[in-house]
N, C-alpha and C positions, 0 to 999 in steps of 0.2 A: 827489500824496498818497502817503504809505509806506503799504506794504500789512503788514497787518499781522502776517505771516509772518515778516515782516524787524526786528521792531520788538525790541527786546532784552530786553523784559519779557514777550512771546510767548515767543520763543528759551528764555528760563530756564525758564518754564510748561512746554514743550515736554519740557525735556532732561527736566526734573525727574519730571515722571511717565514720561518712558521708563526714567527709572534706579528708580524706583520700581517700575515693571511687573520688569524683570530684575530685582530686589532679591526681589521675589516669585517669580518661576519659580524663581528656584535657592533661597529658601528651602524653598518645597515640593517641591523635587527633594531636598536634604538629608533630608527627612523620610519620601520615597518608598525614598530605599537606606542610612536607617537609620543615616544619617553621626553615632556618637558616640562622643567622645574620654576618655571617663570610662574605657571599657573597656581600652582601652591602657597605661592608668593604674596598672591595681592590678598590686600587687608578684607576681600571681601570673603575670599577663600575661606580665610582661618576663621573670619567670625562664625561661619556659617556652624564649617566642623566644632566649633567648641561648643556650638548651640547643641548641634546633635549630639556632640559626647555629654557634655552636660545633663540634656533631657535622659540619655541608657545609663547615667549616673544614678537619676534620680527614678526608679523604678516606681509604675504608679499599681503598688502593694497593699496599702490602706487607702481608707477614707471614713471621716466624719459624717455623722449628722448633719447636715445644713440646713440651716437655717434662711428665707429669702425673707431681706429688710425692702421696703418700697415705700419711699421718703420724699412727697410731693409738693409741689407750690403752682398755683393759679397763672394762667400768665395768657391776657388777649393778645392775637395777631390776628389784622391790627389792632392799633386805636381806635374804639370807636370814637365820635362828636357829639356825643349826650355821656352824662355821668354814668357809672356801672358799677357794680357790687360784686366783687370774686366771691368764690363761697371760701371757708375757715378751714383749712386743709390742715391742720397742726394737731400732732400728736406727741403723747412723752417720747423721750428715748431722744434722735437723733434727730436734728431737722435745718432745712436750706433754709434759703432767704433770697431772691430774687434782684436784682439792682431795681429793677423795674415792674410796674405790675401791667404794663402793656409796651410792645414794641414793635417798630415795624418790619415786613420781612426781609429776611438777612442781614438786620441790623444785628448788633454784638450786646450782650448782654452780661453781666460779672452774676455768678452763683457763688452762696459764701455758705459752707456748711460748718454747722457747730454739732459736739457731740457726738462724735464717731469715735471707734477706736485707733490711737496711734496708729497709722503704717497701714492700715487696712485697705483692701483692694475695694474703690468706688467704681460706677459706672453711671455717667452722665445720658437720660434718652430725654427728645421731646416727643409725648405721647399728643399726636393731633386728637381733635374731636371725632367721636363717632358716636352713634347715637346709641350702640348696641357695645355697651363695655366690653364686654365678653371678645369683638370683632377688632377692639383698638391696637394698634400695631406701635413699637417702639423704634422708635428711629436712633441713632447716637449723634449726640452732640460734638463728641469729640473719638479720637480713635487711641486716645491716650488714659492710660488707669491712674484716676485719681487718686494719690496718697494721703492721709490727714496728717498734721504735725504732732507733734508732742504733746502737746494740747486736743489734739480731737479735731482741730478743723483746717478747713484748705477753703481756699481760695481760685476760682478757675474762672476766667473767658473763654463765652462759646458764642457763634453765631448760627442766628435761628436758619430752618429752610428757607428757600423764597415762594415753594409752591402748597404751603400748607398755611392757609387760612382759613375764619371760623368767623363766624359772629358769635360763638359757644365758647364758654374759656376751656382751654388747653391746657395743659400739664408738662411742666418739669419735674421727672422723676430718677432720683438717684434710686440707685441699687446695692443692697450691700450681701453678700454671702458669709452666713457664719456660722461655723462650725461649732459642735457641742457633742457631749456625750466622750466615752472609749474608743478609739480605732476600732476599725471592721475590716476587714480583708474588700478590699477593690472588686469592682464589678469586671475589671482586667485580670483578676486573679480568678475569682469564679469562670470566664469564659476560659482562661488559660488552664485549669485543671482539666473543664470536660475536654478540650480539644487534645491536652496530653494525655488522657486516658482513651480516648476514641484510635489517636496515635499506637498507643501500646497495643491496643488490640487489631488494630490494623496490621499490624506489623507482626502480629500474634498468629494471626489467620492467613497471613498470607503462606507464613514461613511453615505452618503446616502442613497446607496445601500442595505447597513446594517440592515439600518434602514426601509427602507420597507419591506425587508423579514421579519426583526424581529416579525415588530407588529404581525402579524398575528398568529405568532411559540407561542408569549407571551399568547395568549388568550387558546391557546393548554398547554401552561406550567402552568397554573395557577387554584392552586387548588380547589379555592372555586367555579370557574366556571366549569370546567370538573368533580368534584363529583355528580352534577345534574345530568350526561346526565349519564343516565341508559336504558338498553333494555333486551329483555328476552332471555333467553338460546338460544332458537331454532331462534330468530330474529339475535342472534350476530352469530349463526353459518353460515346463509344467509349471512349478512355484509362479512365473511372472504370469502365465494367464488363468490361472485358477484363484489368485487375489485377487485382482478385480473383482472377478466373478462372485468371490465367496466376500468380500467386501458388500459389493451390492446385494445380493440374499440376506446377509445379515442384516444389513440397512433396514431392509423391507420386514423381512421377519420381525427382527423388535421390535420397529416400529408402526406393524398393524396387529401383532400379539399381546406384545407388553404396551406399547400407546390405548391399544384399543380398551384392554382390561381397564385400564388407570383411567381410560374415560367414560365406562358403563359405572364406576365406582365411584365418582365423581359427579356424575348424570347425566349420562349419553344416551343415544338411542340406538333404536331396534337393529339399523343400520351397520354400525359400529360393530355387534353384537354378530351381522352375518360374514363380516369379513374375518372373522376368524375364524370360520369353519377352511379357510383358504387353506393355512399353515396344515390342520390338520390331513386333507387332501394329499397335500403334496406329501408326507409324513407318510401316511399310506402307501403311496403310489411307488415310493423308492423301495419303501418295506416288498411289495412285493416285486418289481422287478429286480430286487437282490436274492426274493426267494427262488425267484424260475433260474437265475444264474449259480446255482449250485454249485452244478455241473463243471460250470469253468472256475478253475482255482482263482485263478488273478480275477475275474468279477465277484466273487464270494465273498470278497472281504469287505462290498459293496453290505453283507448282510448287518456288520458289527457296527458300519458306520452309522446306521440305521438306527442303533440304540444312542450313539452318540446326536444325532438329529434331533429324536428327541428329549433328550436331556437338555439340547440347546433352546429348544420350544419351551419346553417345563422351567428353566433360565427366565424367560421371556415373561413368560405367565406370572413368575415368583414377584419378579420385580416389577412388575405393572400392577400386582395385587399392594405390594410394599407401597411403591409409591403413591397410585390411589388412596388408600388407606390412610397414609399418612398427611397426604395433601385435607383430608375432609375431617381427621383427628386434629389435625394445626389449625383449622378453622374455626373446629368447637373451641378448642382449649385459649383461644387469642380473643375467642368474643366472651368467655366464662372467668378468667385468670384474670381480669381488672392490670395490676400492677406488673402483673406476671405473665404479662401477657406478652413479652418478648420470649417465652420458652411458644407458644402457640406458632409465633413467627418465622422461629429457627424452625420449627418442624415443619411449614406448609414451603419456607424455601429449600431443606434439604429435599423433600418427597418431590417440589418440583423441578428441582436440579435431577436428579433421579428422570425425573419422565422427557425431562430435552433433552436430556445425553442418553436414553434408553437407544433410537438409532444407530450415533458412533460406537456405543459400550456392543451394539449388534455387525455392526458391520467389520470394527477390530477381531469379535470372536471369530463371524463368518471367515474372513479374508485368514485368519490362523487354522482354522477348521478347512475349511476347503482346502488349503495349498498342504496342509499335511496330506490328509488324503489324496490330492491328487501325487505330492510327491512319492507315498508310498507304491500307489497303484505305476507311475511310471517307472520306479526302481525296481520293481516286480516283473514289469514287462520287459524293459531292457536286460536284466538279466538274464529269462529266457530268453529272447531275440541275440544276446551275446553280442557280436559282430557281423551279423547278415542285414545283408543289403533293406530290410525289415526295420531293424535300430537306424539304420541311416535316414532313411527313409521318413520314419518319426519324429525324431529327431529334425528334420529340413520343416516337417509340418508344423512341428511346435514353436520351431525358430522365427516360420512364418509369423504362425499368430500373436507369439512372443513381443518381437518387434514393432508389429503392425498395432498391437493395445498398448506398446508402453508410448511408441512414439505421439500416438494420439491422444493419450490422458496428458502428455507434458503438453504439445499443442490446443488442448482445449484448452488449459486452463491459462496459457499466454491470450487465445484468444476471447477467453471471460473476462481475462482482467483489463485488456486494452480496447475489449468492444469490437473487433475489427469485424470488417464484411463480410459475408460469402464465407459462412464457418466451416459450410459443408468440402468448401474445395480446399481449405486450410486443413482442414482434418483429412480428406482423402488424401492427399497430399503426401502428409506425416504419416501415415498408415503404408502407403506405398514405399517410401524410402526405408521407415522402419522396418517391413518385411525381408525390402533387398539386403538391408546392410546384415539383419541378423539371419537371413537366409543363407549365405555368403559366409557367413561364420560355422551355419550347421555344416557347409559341405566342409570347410577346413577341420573345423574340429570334432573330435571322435565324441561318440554320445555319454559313453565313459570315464570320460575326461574328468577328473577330479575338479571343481570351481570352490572358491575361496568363496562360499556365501554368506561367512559369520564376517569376514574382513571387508565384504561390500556394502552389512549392514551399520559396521564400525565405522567406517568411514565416511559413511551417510548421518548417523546417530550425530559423530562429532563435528561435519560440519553445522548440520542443525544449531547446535551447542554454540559453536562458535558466533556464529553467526546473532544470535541471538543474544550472546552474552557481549556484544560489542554494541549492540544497540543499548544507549543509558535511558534508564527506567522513567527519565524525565521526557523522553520522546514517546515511549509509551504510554505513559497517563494523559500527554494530549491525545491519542490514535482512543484510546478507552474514553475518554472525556467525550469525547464523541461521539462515541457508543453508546456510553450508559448514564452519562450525561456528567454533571460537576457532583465529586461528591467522594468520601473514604470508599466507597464502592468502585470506583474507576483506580484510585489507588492500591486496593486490594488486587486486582486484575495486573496491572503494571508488576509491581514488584512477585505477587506468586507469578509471574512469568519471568521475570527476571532473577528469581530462587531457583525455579527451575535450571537453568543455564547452568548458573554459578554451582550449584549441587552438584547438579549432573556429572560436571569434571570434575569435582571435588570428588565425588563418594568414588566415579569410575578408576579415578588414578589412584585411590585407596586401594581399590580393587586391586590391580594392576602390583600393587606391591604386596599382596597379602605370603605369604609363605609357601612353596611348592609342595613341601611334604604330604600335611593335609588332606590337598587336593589329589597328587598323585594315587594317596592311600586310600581316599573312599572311591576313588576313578577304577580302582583295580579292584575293587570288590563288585565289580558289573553294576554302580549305582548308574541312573541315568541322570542328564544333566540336572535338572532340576532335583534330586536329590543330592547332587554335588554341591550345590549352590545352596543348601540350607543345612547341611551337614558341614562342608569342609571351607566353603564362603562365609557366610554369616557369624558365625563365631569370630572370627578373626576382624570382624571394620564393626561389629557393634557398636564401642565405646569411639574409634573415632566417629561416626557416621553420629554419634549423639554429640559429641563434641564441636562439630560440623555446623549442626542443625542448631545449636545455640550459639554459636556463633553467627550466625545467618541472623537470626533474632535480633541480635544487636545493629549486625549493620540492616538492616529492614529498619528500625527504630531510625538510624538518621536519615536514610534515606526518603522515608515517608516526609522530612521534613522537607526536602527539596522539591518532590512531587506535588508538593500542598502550593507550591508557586504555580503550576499547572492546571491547579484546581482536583487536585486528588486527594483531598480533604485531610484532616488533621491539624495538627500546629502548625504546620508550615504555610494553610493557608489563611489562618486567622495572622499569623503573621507577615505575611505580604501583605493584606486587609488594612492595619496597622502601620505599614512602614510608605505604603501607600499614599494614605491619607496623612505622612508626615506627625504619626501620633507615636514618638518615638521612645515616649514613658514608658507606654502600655505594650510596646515591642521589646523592650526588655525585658519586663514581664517576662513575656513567650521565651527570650532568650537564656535567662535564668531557669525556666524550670525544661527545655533541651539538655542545658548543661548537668542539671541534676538528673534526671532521667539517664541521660548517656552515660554519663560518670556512674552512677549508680548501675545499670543494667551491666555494663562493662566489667567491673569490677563482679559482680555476681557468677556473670560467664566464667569470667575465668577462675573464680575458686571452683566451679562444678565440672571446667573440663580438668583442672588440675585430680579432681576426685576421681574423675570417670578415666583420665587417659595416665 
């Protein structure tokens, strides 16, 4: 028996209302973006467009010499009632002739010029009296450009104002522009280079920048290496309160160690100079309470951490010497370099990028410093502790505090951002639920328990990514425009945060497909990770991760052009400036040299990844 699926009068049934169903969604999509042809239609429509194609036809690329002709005749308003003398306004070259040598206002008057050149663009003004030439303003006669004939002259009717009278004669003055000399390159062309090179380097800078955050974010997004990295129940509940912790120490550490150096270097005072006896202190203090704990194996290890402490001080010191330094070297060098005085620049904003991110570059270390340590020191003790009611025990403590800090740092910062009341009961609040729930977890789960830490930071790293790379770079240069105000510097912000995204996936899934061999083979000779990752990773995503990263270049390059509508500086914002004021010469200008620049960067990209990959 056919089933009736197959049957040919089903079949037609079939198509027929799926083409009907389509027939419908696009006519209600026509009706949603408003698709009608009538408007394109009217003659005003078209004149408009062909004005404007016209004008991007005609690219404003040169220009001449001008020359300004100013071609005058006498003329009283009104008449006076006693006889009067105009003065002799006539010179070689081109000249008017008046119907009348007085008329009254808003009366019409014929102007007849002789001596122009065929076809040339006139311009008719009545200059009223003023006693101060220099302050006399021109008025227009007409709002139409007079033409001369074949001959050199025209003939026009114009009528005067009715609010401009004198007992002083007044002036009819033509205008003529004329050009002379070789072409020059356009004053459109001049701004359209600096803004395309401001472009290039914008897009230059960013995509570098990009590119060093990324690698790093990539080896965090990248699945086949953070599935490895595992730690045990009661170890990851250590990790979540010992970052905070080591989070804020380091904050504070850099930022009164290395801020304070960089500000005694700079020209601080005495002040400055006693807060860092603080670091010191504490540096001390641990040194010897790790020396009295000898005795106990698992606090002993407190001694080695002690030297790592201060390496992280000595960190602090280095780069607050660095930055200092370099902030008061960029100073000299920008007021001594004259010309050259953008290398003095680059060095007082790198030295002072350096001393406003000394804090976070402090509190990243801290918060990886502390959580190591404390994870070793709790993998130490639960291993002697084994499974006696001691590991449980600790475990429920840690779970406590665990919860109780993570649940509160997400609540603070909901209620930073929205202002809300009574922080203190919003936070306690969060602190208590978070205790129960992860309390609640410590009794079910063994403190041994293997936790997937590398795949909770995976999957944190690439929502970050995500999330970020679905925000377009034109929403970010208004969020930075507002920050840093209008300018290639709010652009450069925008798109190196939007490289960052796009890298990030890019280099991680490179990652992610690199070759097992490799890795298995340097993983088995006892390397630890981080000699995995520079032996048996990096060799393998070099050439694309460079292939990547000039690709990124390119699109940076038109993107900067859309950001420049935002006010994130570059070509795209002299050309909004331009398309704005309906100057649609001089916007193709801009347009033309986009399309060379892209074309061009494009084309380079890809012979150099063709080389590299």
């Amino acid at each position: 028996m056919q089933d009736k699926n197959t049957k040919p009068g089903w079949r037609f049934i079939r198509t027929l209302l799926l083409t009907i169903v389509i027939v419908v969604i696009f006519a209600y999509g026509f009706q949603v973006t408003q698709i009608n042809l009538e408007e394109p239609k009217k003659e005003r429509r078209q004149e408009q467009l062909l004005n404007v194609l016209r004008s991007l036809a005609r690219p404003d690329l040169t220009e001449y010499e001008t020359e300004r002709l100013e071609i005058e005749a006498p003329i009283l308003v009104p008449c006076p009632a006693t006889l009067f003398q105009l003065p002799d306004l006539t010179q070689p070259g081109p000249a008017i002739q008046l119907s009348a040598r007085c008329a009254a206002p808003a009366s019409e008057i014929t102007i007849k010029g002789s001596g122009f050149e065929p076809g040339e663009a006139v311009f008719l003004y009545f200059v009223p009296y003023n006693a101060d030439p220099g302050q006399a303003v021109e008025l227009p006669l007409t709002n139409d450009i007079v033409n001369p004939d074949a001959q050199g002259n025209f003939v026009e009717t114009v009528k005067l104002r009715r609010d401009r009278t004198s007992a002083e004669p007044q002036l009819v003055r033509a205008i003529v522009n004329r050009t002379s000399g070789w072409p020059e390159p356009s004053a459109a062309v001049y701004e359209t280079v600096a803004k395309i090179i401001e472009t290039i380097f914008l897009a230059l800078i960013a995509t570098t920048l990009g590119t060093i955050l990324s690698i790093p974010i990539s080896f965090l997004s990248a699945r086949n290496l953070m599935m490895q990295v595992t730690s045990t129940f009661g170890s990851w509940l250590t990790l979540i309160v010992a970052a905070p912790l080591g989070w804020w120490v380091g904050w504070w550490l850099f930022g009164v160690v290395g801020g304070g150096v960089a500000n005694l270097i700079t020209g601080g005072d005495a002040s400055t100079a006693a807060t860092l006896i603080m670091p010191a202190l504490l540096f001390l203090t641990v040194q010897a309470a790790a020396g009295r704990a000898r005795q106990l194996e698992w606090l002993g290890i407190l001694r080695g951490y002690g030297l790592g402490l201060l390496t992280i001080v000595a960190v602090a010191l280095v780069l607050g010497i660095v930055g200092g330094i370099g902030l008061r070297l960029g100073q000299g060098l920008k007021a001594t370099l004259g010309s050259f005085a953008f290398l003095g620049n680059f060095l007082m904003v790198a030295a002072d990028t350096l001393i406003i991110f000394l804090p976070l570059i402090g509190g990243i270390v801290g918060a990886f410093a502390l959580a190591s340590l404390a994870g070793t020191l709790s993998e130490n003790m639960l291993r002697r502790l084994g499974t006696s009611v001691g590991a449980r025990i600790f475990s429920i403590v840690m779970a406590l505090l665990a919860g109780a800090i993570l649940f509160s740092l997400v609540v603070a910062f909901v209620v930073w951002l929205y202002q809300l009341n009574n922080p203190a009961y919003y936070l306690g609040t969060a602190a208590a639920i978070g205790a129960i729930i992860f309390g609640l977890m410590a009794v079910v789960v063994s403190p041994d328990r293997p936790m997937p830490t590398g795949m909770i930071i995976y999957y944190a790293s690439r929502t970050v990514l995500n999330t970020l790379r679905s925000i377009e770079p034109l929403i970010m240069a208004i969020v930075f425009v507002v920050w840093v105000g209008i300018g290639p510097f709010a652009g450069v912000l925008a798109l190196t945060l939007h490289t960052i995204a796009s890298l990030g996936k890019l280099y991680s899934e490179q990652v992610e497909n690199i070759a097992e061999g490799p890795l298995e083979a340097v993983t088995a000779t006892g390397a630890n990770r981080l000699q995995t990752i520079i032996y048996a990773v990096m060799p393998q995503i070099v050439p694309p991760y460079i292939a990547f990263t000039i690709y990124r270049w390119d699109i940076n390059v038109r993107m900067s052009t859309i950001i420049g509508f935002a006010g994130g500086g570059g070509i795209g914002f002299l050309l909004q400036q331009n398309l704005n004021l309906l100057k649609y010469r001089q916007a193709s200008v801009q347009m033309i040299a986009i399309a060379i620049v892209v074309a061009t960067l494009d084309y380079v990209s890809a012979k150099i990844r063709e080389k590299i990959v």
